[in-house]
Every structure is written in C-alpha cells, then in structure tokens.
Backbone and ligand atoms as CSV (ligand in chain L), in Angstrom:
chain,resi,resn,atom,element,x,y,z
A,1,UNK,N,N,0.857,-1.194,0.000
A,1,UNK,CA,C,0.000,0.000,0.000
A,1,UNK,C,C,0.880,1.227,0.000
A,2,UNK,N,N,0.699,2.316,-0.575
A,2,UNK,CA,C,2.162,3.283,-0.690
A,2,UNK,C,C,0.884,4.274,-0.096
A,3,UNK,N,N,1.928,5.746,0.340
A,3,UNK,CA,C,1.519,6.267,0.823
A,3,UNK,C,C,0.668,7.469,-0.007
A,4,UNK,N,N,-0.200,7.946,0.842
A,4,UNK,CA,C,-1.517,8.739,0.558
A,4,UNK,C,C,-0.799,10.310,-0.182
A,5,UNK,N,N,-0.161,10.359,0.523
A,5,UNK,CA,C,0.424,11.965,0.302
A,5,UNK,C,C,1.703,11.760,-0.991
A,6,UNK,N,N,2.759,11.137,-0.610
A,6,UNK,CA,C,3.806,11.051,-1.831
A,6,UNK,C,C,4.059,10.143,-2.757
A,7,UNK,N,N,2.782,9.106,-2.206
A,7,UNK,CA,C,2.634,7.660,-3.208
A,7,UNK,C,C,4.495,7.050,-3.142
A,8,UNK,N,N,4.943,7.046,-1.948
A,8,UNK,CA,C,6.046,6.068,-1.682
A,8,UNK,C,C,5.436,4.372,-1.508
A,9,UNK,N,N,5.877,3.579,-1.694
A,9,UNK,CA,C,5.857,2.270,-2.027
A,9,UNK,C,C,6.636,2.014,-0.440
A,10,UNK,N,N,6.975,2.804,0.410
A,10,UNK,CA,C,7.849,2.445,1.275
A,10,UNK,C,C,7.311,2.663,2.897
A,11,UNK,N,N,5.996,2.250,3.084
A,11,UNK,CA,C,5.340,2.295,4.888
A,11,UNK,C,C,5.507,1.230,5.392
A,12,UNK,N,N,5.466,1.919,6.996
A,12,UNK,CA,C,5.749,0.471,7.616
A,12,UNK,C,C,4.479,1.232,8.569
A,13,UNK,N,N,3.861,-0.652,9.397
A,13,UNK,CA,C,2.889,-0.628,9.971
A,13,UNK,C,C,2.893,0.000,11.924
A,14,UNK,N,N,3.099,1.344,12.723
A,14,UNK,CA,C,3.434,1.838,13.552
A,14,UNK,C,C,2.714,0.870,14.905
A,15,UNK,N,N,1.335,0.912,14.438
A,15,UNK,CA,C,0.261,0.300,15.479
A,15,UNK,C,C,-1.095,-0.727,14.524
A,16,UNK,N,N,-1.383,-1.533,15.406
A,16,UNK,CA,C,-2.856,-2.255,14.368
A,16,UNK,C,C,-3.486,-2.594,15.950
A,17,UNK,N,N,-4.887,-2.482,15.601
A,17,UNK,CA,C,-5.825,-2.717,16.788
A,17,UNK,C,C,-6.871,-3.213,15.865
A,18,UNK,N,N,-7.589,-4.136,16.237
A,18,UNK,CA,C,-9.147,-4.847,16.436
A,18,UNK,C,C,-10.145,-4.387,17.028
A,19,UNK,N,N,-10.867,-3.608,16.116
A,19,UNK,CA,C,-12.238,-3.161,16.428
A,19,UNK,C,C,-13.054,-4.370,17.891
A,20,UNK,N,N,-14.081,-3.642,18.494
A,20,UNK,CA,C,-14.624,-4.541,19.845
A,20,UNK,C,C,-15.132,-5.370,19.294
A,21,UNK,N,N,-15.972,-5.577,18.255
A,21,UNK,CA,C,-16.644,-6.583,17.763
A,21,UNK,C,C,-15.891,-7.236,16.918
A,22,UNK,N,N,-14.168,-7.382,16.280
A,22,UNK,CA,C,-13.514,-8.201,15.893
A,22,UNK,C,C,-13.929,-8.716,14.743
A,23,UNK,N,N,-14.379,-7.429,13.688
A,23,UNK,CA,C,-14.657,-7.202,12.381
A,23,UNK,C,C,-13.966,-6.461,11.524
A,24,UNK,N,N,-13.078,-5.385,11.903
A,24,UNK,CA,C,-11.742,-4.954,11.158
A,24,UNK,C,C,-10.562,-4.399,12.119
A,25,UNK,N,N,-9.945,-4.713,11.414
A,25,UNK,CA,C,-8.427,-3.891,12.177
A,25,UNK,C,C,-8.562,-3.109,11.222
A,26,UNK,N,N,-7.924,-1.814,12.410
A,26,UNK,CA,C,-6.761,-0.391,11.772
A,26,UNK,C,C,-5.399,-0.585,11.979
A,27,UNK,N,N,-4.729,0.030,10.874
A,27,UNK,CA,C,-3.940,0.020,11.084
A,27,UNK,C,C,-2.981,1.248,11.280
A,28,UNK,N,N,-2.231,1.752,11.670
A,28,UNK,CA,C,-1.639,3.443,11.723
A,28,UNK,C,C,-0.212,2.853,10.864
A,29,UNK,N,N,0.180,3.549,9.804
A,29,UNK,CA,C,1.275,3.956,8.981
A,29,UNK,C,C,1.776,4.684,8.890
A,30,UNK,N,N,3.463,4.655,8.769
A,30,UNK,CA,C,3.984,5.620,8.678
A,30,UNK,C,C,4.644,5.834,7.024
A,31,UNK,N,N,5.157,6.628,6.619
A,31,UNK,CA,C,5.847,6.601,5.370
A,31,UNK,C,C,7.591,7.147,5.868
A,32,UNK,N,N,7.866,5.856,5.270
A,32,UNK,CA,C,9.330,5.709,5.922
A,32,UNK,C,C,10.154,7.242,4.579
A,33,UNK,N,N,9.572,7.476,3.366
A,33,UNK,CA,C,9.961,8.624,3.094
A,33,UNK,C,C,9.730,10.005,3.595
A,34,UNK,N,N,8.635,10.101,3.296
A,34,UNK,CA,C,7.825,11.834,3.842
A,34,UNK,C,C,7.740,11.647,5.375
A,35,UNK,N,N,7.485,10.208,6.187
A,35,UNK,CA,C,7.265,10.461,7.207
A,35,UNK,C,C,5.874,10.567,7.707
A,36,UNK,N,N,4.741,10.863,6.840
A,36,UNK,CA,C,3.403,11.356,7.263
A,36,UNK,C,C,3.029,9.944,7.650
A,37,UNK,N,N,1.682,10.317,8.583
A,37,UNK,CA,C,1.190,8.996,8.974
A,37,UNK,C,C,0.070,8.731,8.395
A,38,UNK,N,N,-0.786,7.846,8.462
A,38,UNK,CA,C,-1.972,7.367,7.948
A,38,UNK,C,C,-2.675,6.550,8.533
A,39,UNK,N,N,-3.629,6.411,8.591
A,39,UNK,CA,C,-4.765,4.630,8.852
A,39,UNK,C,C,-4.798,3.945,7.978
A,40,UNK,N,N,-5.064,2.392,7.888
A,40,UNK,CA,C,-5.902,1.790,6.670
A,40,UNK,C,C,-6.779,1.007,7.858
A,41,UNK,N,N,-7.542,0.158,7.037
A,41,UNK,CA,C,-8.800,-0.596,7.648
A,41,UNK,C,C,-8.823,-1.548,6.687
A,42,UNK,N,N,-8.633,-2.598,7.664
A,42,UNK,CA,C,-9.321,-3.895,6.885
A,42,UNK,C,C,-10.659,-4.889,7.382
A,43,UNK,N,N,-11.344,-4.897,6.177
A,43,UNK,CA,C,-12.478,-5.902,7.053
A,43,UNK,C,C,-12.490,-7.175,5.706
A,44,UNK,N,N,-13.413,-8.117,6.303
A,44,UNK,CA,C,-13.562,-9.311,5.572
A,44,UNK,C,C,-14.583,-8.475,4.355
A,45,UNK,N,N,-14.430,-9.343,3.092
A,45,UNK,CA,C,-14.999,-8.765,2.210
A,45,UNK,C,C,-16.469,-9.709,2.345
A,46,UNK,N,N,-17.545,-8.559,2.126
A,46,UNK,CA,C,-18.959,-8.741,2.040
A,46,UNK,C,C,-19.189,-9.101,0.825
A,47,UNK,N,N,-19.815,-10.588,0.725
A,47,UNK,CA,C,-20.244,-10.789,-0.585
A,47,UNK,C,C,-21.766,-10.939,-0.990
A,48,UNK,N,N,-22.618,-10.723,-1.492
A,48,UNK,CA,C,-24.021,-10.706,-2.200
A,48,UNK,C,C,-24.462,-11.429,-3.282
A,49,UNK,N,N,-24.874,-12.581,-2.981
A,49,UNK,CA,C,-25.340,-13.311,-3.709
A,49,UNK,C,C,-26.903,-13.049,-4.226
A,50,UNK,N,N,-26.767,-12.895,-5.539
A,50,UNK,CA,C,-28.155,-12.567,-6.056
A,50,UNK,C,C,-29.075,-13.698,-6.419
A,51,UNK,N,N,-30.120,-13.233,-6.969
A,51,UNK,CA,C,-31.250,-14.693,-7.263
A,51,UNK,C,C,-30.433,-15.390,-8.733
A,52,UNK,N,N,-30.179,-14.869,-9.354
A,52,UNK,CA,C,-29.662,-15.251,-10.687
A,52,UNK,C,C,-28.200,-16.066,-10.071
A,53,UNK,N,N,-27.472,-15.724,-8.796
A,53,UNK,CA,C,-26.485,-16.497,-8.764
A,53,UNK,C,C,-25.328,-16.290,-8.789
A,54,UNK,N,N,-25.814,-14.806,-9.465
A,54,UNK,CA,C,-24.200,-14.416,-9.839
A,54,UNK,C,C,-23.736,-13.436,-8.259
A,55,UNK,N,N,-22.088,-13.733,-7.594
A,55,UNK,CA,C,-21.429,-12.949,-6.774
A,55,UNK,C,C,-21.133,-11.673,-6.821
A,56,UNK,N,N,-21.539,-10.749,-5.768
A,56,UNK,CA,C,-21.171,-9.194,-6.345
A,56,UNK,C,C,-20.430,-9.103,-4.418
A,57,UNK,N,N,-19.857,-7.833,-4.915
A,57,UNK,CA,C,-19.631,-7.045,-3.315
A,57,UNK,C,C,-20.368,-6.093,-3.448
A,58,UNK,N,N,-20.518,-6.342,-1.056
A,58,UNK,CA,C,-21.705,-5.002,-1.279
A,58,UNK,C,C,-21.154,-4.354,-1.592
A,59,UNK,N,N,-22.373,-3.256,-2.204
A,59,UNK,CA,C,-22.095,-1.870,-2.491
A,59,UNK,C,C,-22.982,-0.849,-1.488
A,60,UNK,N,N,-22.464,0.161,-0.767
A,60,UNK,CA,C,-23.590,0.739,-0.556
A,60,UNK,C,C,-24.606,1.752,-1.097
A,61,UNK,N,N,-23.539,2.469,-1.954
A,61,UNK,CA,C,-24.316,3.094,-3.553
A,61,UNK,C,C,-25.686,2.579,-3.983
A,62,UNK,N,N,-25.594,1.054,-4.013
A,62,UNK,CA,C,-27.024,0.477,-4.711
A,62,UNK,C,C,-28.024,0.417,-3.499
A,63,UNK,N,N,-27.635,0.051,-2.819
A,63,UNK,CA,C,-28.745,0.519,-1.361
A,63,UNK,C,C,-29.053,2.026,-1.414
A,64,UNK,N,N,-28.858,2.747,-1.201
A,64,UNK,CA,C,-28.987,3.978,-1.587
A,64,UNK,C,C,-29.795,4.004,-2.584
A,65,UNK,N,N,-29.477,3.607,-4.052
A,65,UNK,CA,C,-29.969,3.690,-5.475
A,65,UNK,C,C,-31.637,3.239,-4.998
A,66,UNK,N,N,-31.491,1.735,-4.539
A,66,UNK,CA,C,-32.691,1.255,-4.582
A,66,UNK,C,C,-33.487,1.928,-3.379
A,67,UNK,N,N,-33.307,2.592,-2.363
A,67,UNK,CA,C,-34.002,3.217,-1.577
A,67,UNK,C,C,-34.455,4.720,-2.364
A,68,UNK,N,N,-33.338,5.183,-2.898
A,68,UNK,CA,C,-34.106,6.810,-3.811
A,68,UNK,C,C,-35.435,6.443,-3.927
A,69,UNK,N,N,-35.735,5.863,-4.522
A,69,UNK,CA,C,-36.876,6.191,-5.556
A,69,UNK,C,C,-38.063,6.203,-4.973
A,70,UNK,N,N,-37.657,5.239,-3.352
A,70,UNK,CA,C,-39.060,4.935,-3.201
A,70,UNK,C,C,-39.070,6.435,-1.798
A,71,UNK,N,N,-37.780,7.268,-1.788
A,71,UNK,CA,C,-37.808,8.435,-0.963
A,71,UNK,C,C,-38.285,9.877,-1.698
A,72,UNK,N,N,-38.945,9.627,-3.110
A,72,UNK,CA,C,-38.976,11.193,-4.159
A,72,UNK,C,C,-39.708,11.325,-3.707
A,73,UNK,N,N,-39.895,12.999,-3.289
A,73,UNK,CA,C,-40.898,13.429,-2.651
A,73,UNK,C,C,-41.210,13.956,-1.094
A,74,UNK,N,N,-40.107,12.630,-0.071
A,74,UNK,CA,C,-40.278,13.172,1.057
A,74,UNK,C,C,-39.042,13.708,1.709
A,75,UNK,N,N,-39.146,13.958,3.407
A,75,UNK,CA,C,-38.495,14.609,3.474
A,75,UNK,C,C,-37.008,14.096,3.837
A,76,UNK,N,N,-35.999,13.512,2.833
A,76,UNK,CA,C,-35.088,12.305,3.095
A,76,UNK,C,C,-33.574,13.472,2.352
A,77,UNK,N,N,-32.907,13.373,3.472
A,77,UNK,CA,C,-32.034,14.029,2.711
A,77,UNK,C,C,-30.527,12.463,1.733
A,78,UNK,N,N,-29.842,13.390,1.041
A,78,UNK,CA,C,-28.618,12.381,0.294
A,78,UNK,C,C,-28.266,11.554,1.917
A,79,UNK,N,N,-27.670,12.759,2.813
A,79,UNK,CA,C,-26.925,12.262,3.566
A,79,UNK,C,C,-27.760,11.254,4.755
A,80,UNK,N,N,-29.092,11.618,5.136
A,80,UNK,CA,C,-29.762,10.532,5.083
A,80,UNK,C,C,-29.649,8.832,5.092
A,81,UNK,N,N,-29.848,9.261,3.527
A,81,UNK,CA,C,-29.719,7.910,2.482
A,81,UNK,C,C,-28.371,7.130,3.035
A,82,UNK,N,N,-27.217,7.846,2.777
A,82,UNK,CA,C,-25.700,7.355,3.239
A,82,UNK,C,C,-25.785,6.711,4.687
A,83,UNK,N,N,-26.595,7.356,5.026
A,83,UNK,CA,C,-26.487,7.026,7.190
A,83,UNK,C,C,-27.158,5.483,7.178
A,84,UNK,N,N,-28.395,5.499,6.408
A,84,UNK,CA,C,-29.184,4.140,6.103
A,84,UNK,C,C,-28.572,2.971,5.593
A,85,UNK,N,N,-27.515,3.411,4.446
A,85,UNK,CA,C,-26.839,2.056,3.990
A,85,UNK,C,C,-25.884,1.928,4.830
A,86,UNK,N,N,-25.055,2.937,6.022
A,86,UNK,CA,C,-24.441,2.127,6.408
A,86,UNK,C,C,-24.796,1.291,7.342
A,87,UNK,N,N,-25.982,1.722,8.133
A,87,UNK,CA,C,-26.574,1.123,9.300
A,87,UNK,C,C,-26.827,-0.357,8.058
A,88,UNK,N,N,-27.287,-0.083,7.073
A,88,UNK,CA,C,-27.982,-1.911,6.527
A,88,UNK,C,C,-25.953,-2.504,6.618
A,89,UNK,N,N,-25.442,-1.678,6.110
A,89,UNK,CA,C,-23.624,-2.564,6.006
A,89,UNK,C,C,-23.671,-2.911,7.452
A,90,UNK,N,N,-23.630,-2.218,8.523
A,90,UNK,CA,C,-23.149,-2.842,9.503
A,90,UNK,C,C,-24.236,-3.593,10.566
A,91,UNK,N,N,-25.226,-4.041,10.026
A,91,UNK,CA,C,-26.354,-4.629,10.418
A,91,UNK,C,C,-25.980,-5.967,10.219
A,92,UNK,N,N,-25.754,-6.039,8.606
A,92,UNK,CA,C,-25.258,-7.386,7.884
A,92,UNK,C,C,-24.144,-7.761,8.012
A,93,UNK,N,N,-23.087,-7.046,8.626
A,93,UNK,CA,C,-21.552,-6.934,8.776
A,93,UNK,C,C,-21.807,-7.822,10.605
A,94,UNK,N,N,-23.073,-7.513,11.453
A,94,UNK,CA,C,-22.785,-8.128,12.627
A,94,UNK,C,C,-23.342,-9.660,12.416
A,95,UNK,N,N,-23.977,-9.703,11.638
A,95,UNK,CA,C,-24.562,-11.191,11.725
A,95,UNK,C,C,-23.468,-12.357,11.261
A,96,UNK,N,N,-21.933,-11.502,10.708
A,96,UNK,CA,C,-20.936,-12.524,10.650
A,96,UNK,C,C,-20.801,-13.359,9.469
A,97,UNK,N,N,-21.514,-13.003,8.309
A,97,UNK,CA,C,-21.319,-14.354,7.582
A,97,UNK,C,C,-20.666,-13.483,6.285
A,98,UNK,N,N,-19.559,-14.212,5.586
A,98,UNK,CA,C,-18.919,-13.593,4.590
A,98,UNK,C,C,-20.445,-13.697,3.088
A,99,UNK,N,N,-20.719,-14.325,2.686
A,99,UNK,CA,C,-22.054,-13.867,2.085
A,99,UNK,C,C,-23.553,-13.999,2.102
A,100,UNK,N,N,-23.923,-13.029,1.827
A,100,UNK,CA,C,-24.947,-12.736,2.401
A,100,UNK,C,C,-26.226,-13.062,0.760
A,101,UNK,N,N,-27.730,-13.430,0.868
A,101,UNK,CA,C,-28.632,-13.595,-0.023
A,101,UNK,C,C,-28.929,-12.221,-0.183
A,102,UNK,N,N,-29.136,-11.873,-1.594
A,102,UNK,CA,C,-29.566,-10.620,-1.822
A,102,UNK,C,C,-31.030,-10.281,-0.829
A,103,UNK,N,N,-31.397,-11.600,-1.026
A,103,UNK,CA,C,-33.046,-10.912,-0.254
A,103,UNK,C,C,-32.446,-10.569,1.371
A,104,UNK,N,N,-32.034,-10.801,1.788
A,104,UNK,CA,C,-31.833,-10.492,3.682
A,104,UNK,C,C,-30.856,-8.769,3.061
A,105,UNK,N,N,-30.296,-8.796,1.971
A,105,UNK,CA,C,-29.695,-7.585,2.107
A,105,UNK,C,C,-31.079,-6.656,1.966
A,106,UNK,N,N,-32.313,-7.167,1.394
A,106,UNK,CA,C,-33.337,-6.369,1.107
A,106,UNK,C,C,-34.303,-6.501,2.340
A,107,UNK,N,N,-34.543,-6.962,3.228
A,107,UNK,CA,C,-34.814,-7.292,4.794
A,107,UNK,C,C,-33.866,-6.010,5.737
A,108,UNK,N,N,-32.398,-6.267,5.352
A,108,UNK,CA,C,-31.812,-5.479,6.510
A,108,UNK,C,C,-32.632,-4.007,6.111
A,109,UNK,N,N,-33.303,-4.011,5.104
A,109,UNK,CA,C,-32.918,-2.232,4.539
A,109,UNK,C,C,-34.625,-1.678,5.338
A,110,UNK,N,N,-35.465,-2.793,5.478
A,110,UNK,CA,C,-36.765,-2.532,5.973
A,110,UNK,C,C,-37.023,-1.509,7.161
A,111,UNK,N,N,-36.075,-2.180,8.709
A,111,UNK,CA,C,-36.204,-1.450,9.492
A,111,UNK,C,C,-35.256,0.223,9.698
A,112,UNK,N,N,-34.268,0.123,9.333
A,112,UNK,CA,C,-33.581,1.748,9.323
A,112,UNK,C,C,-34.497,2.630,8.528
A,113,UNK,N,N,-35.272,2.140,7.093
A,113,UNK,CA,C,-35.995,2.574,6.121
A,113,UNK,C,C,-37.512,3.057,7.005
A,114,UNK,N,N,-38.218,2.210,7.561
A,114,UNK,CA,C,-39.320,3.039,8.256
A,114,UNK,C,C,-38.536,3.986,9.554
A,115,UNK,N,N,-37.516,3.638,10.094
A,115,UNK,CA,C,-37.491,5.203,11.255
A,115,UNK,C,C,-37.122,5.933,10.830
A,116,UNK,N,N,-36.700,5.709,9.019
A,116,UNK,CA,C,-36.360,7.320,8.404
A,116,UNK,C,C,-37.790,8.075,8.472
A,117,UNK,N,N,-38.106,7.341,7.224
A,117,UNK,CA,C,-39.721,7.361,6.834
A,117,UNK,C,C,-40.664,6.816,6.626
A,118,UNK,N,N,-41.910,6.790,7.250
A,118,UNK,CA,C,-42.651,5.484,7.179
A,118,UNK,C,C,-43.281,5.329,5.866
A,119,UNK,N,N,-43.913,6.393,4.676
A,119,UNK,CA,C,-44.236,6.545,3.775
A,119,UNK,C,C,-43.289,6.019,2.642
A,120,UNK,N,N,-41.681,6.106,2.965
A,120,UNK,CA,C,-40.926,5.535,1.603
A,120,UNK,C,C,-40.979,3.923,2.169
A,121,UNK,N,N,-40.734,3.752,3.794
A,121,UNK,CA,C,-40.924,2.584,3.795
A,121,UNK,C,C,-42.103,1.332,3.725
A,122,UNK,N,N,-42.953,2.072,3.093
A,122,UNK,CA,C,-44.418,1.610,2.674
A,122,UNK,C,C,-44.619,1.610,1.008
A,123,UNK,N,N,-43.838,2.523,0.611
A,123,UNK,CA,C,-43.181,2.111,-1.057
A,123,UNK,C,C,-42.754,0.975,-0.756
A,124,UNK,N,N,-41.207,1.017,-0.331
A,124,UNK,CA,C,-40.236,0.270,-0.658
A,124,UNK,C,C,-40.881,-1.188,-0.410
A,125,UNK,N,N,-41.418,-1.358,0.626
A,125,UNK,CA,C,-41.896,-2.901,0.946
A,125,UNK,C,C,-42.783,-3.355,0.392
A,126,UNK,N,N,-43.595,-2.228,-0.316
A,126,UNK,CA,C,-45.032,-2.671,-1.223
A,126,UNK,C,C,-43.933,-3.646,-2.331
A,127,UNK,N,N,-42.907,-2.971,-2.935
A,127,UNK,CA,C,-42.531,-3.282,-4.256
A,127,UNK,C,C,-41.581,-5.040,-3.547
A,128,UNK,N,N,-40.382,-4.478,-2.261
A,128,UNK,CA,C,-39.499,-5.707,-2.538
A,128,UNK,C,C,-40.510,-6.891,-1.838
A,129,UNK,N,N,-41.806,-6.712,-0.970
A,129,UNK,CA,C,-42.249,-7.714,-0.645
A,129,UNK,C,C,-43.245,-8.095,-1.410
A,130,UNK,N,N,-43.883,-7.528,-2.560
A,130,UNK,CA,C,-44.829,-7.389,-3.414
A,130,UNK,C,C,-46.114,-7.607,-3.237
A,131,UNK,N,N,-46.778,-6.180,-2.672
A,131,UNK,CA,C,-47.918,-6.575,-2.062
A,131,UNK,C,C,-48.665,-6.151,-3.475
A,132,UNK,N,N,-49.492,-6.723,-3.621
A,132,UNK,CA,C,-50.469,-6.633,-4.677
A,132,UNK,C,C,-52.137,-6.483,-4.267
A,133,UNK,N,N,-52.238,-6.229,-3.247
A,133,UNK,CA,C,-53.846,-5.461,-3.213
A,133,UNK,C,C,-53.766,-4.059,-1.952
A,134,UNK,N,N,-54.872,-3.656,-2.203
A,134,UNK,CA,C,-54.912,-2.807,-0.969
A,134,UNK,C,C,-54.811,-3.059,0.530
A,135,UNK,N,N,-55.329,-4.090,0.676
A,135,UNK,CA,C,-55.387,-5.642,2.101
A,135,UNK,C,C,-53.815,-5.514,2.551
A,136,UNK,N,N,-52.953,-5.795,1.770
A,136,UNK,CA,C,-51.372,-5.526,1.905
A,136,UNK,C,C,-51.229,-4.421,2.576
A,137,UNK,N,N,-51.712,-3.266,2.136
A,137,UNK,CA,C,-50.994,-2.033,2.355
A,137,UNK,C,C,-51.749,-1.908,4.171
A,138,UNK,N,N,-53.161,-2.450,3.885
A,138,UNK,CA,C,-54.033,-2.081,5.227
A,138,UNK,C,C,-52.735,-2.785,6.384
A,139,UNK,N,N,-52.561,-3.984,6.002
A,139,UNK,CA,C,-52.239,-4.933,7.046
A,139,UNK,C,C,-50.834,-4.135,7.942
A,140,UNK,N,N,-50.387,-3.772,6.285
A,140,UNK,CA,C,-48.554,-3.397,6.859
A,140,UNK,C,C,-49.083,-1.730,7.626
A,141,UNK,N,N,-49.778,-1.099,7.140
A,141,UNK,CA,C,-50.170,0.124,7.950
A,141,UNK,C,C,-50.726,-0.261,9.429
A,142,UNK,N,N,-51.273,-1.330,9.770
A,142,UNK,CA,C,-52.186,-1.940,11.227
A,142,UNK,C,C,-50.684,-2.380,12.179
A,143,UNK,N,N,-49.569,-2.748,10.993
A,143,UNK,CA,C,-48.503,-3.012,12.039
A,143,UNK,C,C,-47.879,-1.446,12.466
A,144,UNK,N,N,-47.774,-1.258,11.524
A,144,UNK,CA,C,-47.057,0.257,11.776
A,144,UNK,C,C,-47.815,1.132,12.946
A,145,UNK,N,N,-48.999,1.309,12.706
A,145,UNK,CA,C,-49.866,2.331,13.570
A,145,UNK,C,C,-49.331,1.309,15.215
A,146,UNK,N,N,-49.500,-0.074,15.168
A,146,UNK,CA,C,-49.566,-0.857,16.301
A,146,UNK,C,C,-47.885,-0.720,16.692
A,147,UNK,N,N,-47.129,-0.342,15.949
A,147,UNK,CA,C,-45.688,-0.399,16.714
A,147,UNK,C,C,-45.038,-1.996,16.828
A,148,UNK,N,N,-45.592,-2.469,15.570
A,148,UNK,CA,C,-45.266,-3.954,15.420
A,148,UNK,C,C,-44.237,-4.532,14.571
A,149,UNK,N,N,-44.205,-3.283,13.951
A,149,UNK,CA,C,-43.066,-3.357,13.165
A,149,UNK,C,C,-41.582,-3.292,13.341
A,150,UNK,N,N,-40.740,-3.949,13.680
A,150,UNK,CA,C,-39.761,-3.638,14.165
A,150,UNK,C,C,-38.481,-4.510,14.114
A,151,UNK,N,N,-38.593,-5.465,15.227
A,151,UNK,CA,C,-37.455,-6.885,14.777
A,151,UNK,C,C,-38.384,-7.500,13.677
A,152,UNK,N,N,-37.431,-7.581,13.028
A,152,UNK,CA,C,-38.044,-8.421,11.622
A,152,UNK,C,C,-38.949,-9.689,12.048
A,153,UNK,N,N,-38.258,-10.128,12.572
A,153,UNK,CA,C,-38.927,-11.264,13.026
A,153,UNK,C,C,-39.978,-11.323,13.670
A,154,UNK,N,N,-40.264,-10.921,14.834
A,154,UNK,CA,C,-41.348,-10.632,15.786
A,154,UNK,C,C,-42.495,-9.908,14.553
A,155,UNK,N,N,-41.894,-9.072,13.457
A,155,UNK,CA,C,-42.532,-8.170,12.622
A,155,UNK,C,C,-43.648,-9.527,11.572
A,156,UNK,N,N,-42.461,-10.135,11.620
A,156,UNK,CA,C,-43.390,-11.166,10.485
A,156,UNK,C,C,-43.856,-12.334,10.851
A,157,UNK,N,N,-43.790,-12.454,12.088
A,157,UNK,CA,C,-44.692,-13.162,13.144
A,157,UNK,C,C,-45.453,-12.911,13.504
A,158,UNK,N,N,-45.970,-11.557,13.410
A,158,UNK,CA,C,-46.945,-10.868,13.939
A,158,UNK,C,C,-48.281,-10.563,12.374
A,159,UNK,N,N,-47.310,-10.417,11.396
A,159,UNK,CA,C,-48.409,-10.630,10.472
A,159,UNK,C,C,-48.936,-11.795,9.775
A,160,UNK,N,N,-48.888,-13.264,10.234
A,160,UNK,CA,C,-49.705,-13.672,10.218
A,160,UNK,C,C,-50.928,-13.864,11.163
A,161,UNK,N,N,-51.040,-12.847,12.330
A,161,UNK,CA,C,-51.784,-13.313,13.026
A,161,UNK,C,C,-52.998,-11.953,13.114
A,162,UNK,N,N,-52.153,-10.913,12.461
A,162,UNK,CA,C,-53.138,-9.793,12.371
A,162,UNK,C,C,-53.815,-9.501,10.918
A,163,UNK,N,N,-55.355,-10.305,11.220
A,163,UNK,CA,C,-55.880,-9.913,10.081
A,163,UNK,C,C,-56.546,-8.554,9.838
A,164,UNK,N,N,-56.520,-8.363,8.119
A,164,UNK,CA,C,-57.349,-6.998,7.745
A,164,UNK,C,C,-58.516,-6.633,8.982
A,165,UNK,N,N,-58.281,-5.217,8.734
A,165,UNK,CA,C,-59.776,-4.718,10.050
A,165,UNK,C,C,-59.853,-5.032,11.282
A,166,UNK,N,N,-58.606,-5.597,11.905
A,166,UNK,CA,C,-58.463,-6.056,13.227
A,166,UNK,C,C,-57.200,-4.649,13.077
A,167,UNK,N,N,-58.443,-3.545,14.245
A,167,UNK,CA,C,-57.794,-2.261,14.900
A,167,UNK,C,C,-57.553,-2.558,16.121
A,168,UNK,N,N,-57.002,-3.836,16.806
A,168,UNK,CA,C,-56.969,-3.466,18.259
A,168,UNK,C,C,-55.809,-2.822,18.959
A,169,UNK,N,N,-54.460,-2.723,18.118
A,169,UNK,CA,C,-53.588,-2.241,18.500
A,169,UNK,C,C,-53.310,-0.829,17.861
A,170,UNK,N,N,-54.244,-0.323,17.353
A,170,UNK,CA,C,-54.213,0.984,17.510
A,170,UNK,C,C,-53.597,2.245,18.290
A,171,UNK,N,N,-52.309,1.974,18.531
A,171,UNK,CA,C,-52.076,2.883,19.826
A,171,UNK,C,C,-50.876,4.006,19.426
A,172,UNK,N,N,-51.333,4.736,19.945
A,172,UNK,CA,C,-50.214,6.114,19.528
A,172,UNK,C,C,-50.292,7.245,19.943
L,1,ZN,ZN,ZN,4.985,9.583,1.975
C-alpha cells in the first residue's frame, strides 16, 4: 500500500488494533519517506449473492440507489440515504457471515428505512415484498400504527396473526 500523500511504495505498519466486535483492524502507517502517517482498515470482504447467482460485493451506492426512488418526494435528505446504507452494512456486517442472499440484504434495509420514513418505507416494501392489493398495504399500515413493526422477526410473526380490520392495537 504506498503512501496517501507522496505515493512512496515504502510504509511500515506503527500500530494495528481490532475493532470490539472483531470485524476490522486499523492500522496506523507511517511513510518511511515523507514520514506522514496514515490509517488503513481492513475488514472481511462482504459478498451478495443474487437470485440469478451471480457474486457481487456489497455496495452501498445500490442501497442507496434502490431506496431513492421509493424516498422522491419526502423529506429524506442524500446524507440521510448514506447514514441508512451504512446502518444496513453494519447490520449485515454483525450477523458474521462472509455472504450474504440478496433478499436479507433487502430485509436489513426494511427497518432503518421506516425510522427514516414510514411513507418511503411503505413504497419500498409494497414493491421488494410485493404486495399486490390494498389488504397488503391495510395490514402493513395496522402493524405500523400498532408499533409492530420492528425486529423483523417478531414483525413477520406478527403478520400472520393480524388480520385486515383487526384495529386493536391501535395505539399512539
Ligand atoms: Zn509519503
């Protein structure tokens, strides 16, 4: 790795420490020419396996990408967006596994996505969970109003048991 400032080919490593959760080291560099120091960071590389099969690394750009569209309109800023993919990177980064199914990368993005906004996150889930009637939208709005939405799990445990027009958890 050469250095940042004079692009010397010639650093040596000063200090390296292990993050608490023992997911990347830093490292501090020096440049045995100029002298300046630096960090690097290493983590295990995140891989994304799609439905078709084919291997990608995450990106967080496309998280982002695929969250825009369903944010036009409200009140979501860029930097926002950036804060969201990293919370989905390091969501998927704690569960430990070098690759990950595209669909759980589309799961992690559910919950950071409604405490932005609940309206993009009522896009976004109409489309990646594909609700196709209005009944959909009622049900996922009965969790939301109810505060049911939340660990994924408990979230989708909970909707099979809450049918359309059942307001009892109405609370807010
Ligand atoms: Zn240098």
């Amino acid at each position: 790795m050469h250095c940042p400032f004079c692009r010397s080919e010639d650093t040596k490593v000063i200090d390296s420490r292990t993050n608490d959760d023992g997911t990347q080291v830093r490292r501090r560099r020096q440049c045995v020419d100029c002298s300046r120091r630096f960090t690097t960071t290493e983590n295990a590389m995140l891989l994304v396996i799609k439905r078709n099969g084919v291997v990608e690394s995450f990106d967080r750009s496309k998280i982002i990408n695929g969250v825009r569209k369903a944010c036009q309109g409200r009140p979501v800023t860029e930097a926002d967006l950036a804060v969201l993919a990293q919370r989905v990177e390091e969501a998927l980064r704690l569960e430990g596994l070098a690759e990950i199914d595209a669909h759980d990368v589309g799961l992690a993005v559910l919950t950071p996505l409604r405490e932005l906004d609940e309206v993009a996150y009522l896009r976004y889930a109409s489309v990646y969970r594909s609700f196709d009637s209005l009944e959909d939208f009622e049900a996922e709005i009965s969790l939301l109003r109810a505060g049911l939405v939340g660990d994924s799990a408990a979230a989708y445990a909970a909707e099979d048991f809450i049918s359309v027009g059942d307001r009892d958890g109405s609370a807010s």
